[in-house]
C-alpha positions in Angstrom: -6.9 -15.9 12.2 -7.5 -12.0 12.2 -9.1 -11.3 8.8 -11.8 -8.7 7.7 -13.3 -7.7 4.8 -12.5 -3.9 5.0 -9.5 -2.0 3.5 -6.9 -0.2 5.5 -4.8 2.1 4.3 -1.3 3.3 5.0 0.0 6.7 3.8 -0.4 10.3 5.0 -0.3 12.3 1.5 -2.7 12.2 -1.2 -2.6 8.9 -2.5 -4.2 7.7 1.0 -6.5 10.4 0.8 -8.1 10.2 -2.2 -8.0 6.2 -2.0 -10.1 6.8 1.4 -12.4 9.5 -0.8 -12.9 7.6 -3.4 -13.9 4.4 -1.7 -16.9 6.1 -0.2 -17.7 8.4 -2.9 -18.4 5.0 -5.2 -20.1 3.6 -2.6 -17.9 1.1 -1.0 -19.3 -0.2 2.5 -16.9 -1.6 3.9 -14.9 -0.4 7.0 -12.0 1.6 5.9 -8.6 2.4 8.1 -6.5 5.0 7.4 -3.4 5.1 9.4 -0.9 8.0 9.0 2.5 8.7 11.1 2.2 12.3 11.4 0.2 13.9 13.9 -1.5 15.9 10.9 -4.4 14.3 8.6 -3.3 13.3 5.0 -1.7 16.6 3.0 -0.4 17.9 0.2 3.3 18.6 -0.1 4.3 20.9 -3.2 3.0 24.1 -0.7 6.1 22.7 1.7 9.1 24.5 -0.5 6.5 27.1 -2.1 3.5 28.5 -0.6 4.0 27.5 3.2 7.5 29.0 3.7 6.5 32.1 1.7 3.9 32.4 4.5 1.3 32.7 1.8 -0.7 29.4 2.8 -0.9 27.9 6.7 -0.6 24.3 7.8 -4.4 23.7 7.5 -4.7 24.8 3.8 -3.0 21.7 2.8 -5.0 19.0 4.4 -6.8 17.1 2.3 -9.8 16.5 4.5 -9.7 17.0 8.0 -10.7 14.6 11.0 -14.5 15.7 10.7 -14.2 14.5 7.3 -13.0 11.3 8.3 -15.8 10.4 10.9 -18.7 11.9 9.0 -17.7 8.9 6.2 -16.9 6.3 8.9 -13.3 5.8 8.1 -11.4 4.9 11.5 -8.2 8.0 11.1 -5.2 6.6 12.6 -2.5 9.6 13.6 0.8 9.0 14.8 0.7 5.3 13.9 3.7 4.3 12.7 3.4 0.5 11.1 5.8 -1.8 11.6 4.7 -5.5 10.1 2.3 -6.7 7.8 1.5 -10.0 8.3 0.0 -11.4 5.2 -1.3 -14.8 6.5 -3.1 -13.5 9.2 -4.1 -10.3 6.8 -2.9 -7.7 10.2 -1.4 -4.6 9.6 0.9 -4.6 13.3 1.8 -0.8 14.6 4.7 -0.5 17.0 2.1 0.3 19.9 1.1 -3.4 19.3 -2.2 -2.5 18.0 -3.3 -4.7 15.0 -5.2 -4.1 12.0 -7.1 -6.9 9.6 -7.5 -6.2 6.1 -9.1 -8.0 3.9 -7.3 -5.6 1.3 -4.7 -3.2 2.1 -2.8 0.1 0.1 0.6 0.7 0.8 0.8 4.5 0.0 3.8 5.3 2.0 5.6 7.8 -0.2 9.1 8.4 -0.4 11.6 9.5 2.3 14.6 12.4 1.3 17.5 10.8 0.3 20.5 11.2 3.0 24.0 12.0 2.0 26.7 10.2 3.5 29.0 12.5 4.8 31.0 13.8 7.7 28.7 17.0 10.0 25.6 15.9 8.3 23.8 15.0 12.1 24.6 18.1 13.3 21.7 21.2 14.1 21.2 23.3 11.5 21.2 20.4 8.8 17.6 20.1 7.6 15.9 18.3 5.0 12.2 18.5 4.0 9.7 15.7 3.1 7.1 16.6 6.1 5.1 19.3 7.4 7.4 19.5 10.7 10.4 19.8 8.3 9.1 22.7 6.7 7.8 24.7 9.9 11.7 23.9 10.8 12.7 25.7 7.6 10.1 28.7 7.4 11.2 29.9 11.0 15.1 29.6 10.2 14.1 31.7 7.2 12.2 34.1 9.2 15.9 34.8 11.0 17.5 36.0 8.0 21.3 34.8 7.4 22.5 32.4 4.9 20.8 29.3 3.2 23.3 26.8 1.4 21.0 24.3 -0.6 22.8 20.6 -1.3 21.3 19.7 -5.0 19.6 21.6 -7.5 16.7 19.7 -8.4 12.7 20.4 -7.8 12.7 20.9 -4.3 16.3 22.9 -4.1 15.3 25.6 -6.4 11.7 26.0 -5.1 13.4 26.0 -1.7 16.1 29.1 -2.9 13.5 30.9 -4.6 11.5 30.9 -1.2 14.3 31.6 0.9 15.4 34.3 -1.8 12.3 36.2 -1.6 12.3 35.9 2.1 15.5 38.1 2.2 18.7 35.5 2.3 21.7 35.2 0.8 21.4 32.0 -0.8 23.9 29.3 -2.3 22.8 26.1 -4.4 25.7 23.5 -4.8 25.2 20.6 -7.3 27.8 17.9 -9.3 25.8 18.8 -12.3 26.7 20.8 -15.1 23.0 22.8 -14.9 20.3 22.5 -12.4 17.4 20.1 -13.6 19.8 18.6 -16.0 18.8 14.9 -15.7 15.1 16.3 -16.4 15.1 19.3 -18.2 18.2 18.7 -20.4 21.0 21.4 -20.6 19.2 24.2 -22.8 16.3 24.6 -20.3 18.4 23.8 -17.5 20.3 27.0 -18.0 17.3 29.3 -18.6 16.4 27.6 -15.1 20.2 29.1 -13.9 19.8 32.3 -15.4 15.7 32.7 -13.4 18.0 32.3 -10.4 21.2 34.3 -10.7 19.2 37.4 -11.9 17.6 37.2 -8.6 20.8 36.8 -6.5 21.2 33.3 -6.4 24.8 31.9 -6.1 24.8 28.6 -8.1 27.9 26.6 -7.8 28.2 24.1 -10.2 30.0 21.3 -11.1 30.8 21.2 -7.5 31.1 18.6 -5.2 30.8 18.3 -2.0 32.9 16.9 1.1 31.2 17.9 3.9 29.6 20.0 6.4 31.5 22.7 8.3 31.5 22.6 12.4 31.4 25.9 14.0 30.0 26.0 18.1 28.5 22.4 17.6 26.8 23.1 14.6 26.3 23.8 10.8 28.3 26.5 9.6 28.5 26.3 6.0 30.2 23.5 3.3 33.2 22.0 2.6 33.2 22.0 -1.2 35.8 21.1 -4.4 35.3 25.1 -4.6 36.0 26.0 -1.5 34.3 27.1 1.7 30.5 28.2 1.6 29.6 29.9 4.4 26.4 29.2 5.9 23.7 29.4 8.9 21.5 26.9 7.5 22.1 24.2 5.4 19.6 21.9 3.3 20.0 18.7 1.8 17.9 18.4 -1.3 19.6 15.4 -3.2 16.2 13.7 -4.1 13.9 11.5 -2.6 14.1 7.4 -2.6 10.3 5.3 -2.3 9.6 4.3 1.1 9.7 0.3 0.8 11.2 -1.1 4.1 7.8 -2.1 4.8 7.1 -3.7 1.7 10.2 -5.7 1.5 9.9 -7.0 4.8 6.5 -8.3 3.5 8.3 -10.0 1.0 7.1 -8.1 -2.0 8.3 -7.4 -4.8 10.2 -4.5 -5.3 12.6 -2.5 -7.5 12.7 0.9 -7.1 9.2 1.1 -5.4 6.5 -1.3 -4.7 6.3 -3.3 -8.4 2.8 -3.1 -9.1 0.7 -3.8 -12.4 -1.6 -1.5 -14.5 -4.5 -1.6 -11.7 -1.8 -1.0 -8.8 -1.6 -4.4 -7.4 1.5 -6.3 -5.8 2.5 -9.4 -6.1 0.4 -10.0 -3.1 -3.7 -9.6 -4.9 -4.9 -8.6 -1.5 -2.1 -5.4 -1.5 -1.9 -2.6 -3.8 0.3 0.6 -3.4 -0.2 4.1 -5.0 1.7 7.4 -5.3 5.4 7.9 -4.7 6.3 4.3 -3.7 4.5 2.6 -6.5 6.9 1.2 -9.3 3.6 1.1 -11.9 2.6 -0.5 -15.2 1.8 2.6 -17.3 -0.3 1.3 -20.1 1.1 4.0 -22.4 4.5 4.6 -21.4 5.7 1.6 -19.5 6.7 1.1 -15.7 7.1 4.4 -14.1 7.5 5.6 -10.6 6.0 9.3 -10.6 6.8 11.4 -7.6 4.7 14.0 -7.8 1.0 15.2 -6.5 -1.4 14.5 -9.7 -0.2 11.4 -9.9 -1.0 10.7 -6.2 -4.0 12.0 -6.3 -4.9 9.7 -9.6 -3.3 6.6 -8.1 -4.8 6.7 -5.5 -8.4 7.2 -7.0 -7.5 4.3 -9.0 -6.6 2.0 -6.1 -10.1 2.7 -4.9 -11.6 1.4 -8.2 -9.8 -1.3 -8.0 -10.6 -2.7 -5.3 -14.0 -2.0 -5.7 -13.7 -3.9 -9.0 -14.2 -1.3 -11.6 -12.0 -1.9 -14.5 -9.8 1.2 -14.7 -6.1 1.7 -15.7 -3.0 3.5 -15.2 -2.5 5.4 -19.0 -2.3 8.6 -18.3 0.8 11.4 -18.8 2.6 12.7 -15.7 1.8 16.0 -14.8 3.5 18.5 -12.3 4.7 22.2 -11.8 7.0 24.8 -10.5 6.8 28.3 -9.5 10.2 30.0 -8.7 10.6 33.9 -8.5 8.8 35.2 -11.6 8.4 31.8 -13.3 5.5 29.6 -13.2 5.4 26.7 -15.4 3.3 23.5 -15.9 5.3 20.2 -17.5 3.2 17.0 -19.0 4.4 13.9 -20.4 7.4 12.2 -19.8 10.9 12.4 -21.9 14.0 10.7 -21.3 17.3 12.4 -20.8 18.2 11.8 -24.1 15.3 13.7 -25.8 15.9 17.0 -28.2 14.5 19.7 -26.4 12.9 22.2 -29.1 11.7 25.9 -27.9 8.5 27.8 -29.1 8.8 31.3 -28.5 11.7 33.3 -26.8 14.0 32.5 -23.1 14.8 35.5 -23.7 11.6 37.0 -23.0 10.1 34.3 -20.0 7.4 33.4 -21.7 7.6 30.2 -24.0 7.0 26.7 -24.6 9.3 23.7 -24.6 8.9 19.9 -26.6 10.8 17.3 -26.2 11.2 14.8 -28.8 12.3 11.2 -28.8 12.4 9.7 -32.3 10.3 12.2 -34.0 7.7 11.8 -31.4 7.2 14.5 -29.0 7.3 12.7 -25.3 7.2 15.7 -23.1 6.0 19.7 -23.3 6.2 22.2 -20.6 4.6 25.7 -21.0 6.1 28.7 -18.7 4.5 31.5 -18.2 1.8 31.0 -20.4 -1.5 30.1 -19.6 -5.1 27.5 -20.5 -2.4 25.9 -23.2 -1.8 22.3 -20.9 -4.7 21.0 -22.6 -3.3 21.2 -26.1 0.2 20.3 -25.2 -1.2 16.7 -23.6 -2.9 16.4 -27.0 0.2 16.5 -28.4 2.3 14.5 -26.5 2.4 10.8 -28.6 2.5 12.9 -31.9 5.2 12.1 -34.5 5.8 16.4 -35.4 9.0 18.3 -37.0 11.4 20.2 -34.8 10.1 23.4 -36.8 6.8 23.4 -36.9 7.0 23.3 -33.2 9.1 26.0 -33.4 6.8 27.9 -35.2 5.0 30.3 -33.5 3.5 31.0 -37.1 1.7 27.1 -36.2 -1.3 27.1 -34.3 -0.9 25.2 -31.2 -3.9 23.4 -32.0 -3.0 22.6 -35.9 0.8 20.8 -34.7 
């Protein structure tokens, strides 16, 4: 019976990296594996639809440590090894090369994968979506060529990807079911001050739009087959979300529902196997179960992972966190509201520079400054406050006093 007293690891982003750190930095001993699909050490991804396609930031600016890193704290780095089976009797992490891995505990951190639409042209070239670093160098050197970018949802990734592809001289058109972009997260009146960022910078947003299809022109992409019509294209992107990445969880037999289910400390119903960052389904001690897809959270999951199995008692309490930058807005979001919440605005859309609270039952859940600076602090502090819809309003109210 393979077994071993070490921890591997599974995941190529953040959550796997920080797990790995972490480990050794708190002066765990044991061997540690870290096997990753891509050819490319453990990364960051927000740069992918900002930063990298802009040109402003390479390939290596992203990696969280690179291969020297990995030898010079004994972990074993495992590229391009994609695994297929966990057997959890003989504790073996299987790859498709055959090659086997004991673990005496093991971290599912395998992410999330982009979510695929199910219609007619969407194999064909010129289709692209973007989760990975080979995605993105895809994307940056169609954008290099000019021409015409249509964008398939208008959510995170969507928008930061028009903004790039704006700025990088296309004609760009974002088409989304949804009454306003980021309505399911933003609500309708920030939403629309998101719409407005774009359109003043040449943005076509079609909305309420659905669509049918991709359109075939020479045995590839040419645009999309909309309810509003034709929109011509040379490159199209789907950017409909992401789903966790599970399939090798469930054929584990774990338990899962939208994610890898695991408790406050990240473990599974397995004790042996925890899972961190965009697949984990977690216990948040403060807010309930949440699945969090973005980068601080990955980075914190995956420290706490580490703690956890080195038996330090640690929790998973604290508030999302994540930002945007698109054209001449940069913003930074904390907490986590509902779609139902009352969005409440201090300060002026109008003028690009304000702050945004969202309130569920008289408590504020959420708050998001944009181009305003060294505030996040003070808006976490508030978060979990019971305040009135006018004093946060009031830019008469010091932050601080609310």
């Amino acid at each position: 019976m393979a077994t071993s007293d070490g921890t591997v690891i599974i995941g190529g982003g953040l959550a796997a990296a920080h797990a790995a750190q972490t480990l050794r930095e708190q002066g765990y001993s044991g061997s540690i594996t870290l096997i990753a699909d891509e050819a490319t050490p453990p990364y960051e991804r927000p740069p992918l639809s900002k930063e990298f396609l802009q040109g402003k930031q390479d390939a290596e600016a992203g990696i969280a440590h690179d291969a020297e890193w990995y030898a010079a704290h004994d972990v074993t780095l495992v590229l391009g090894g994609h695994a297929s089976e966990i057997d959890r009797r003989r504790h073996v992490v299987r790859l498709d090369s055959g090659d086997e891995h004991p673990y005496g505990q093991l971290l599912l951190a395998t992410g999330a994968d982009s979510r695929h639409l199910d219609l007619p042209g969407t194999d064909l070239p010129g289709v692209m979506m973007l989760r990975r670093l080979g995605d993105a160098q895809i994307l940056k050197d169609a954008l290099a060529t000019g021409g015409r970018l249509a964008v398939v949802g208008a959510g995170w990734i969507g928008l930061e990807v028009a903004s790039s592809a704006r700025q990088a001289g296309m004609e760009v058109t974002v088409v989304a079911p949804n009454d306003t972009p980021l309505e399911n997260v933003m609500g309708e009146k920030i939403g629309a001050h998101f719409a407005e960022v774009h359109r003043s910078n040449g943005v076509e947003l079609r909305m309420g739009t659905q669509v049918n299809g991709i359109i075939e022109r020479d045995g590839r992409a040419a645009g999309l087959d909309t309810s509003d019509g034709e929109v011509p294209a040379d490159v199209v992107l789907i950017a409909i979300g992401a789903v966790p990445a599970t399939s090798l969880a469930e054929a584990a037999g774990l338990e899962t529902d939208n994610g890898v289910l695991v408790d406050g400390s990240l473990r599974t119903s397995d004790p042996d196997i925890l899972a961190a960052g965009d697949v984990a389904n977690a216990v948040n001690t403060k807010l309930g179960r949440l699945r969090v897809e973005h980068w601080d959270n990955a980075i914190r999951q995956g420290e706490l992972a580490a703690k956890t199995i080195l038996k330090h008692a640690d929790r998973y309490d604290w508030l999302p966190y994540f930002f945007t930058d698109q054209f001449d807005l940069g913003m930074e979001y904390v907490g986590h509201a509902g779609p139902g919440a009352q969005a409440v605005v201090r300060g002026s859309l109008e003028s690009g520079e304000f702050i945004a609270f969202w309130l569920e039952e008289g408590v504020v859940t959420a708050a998001m400054n944009v181009n305003i600076w060294d505030v996040n602090d003070t808006l976490r502090s508030i978060v979990g406050r019971a305040v009135a819809p006018e004093r946060l309003a009031d830019t008469k109210v010091e932050l601080a006093d609310l």
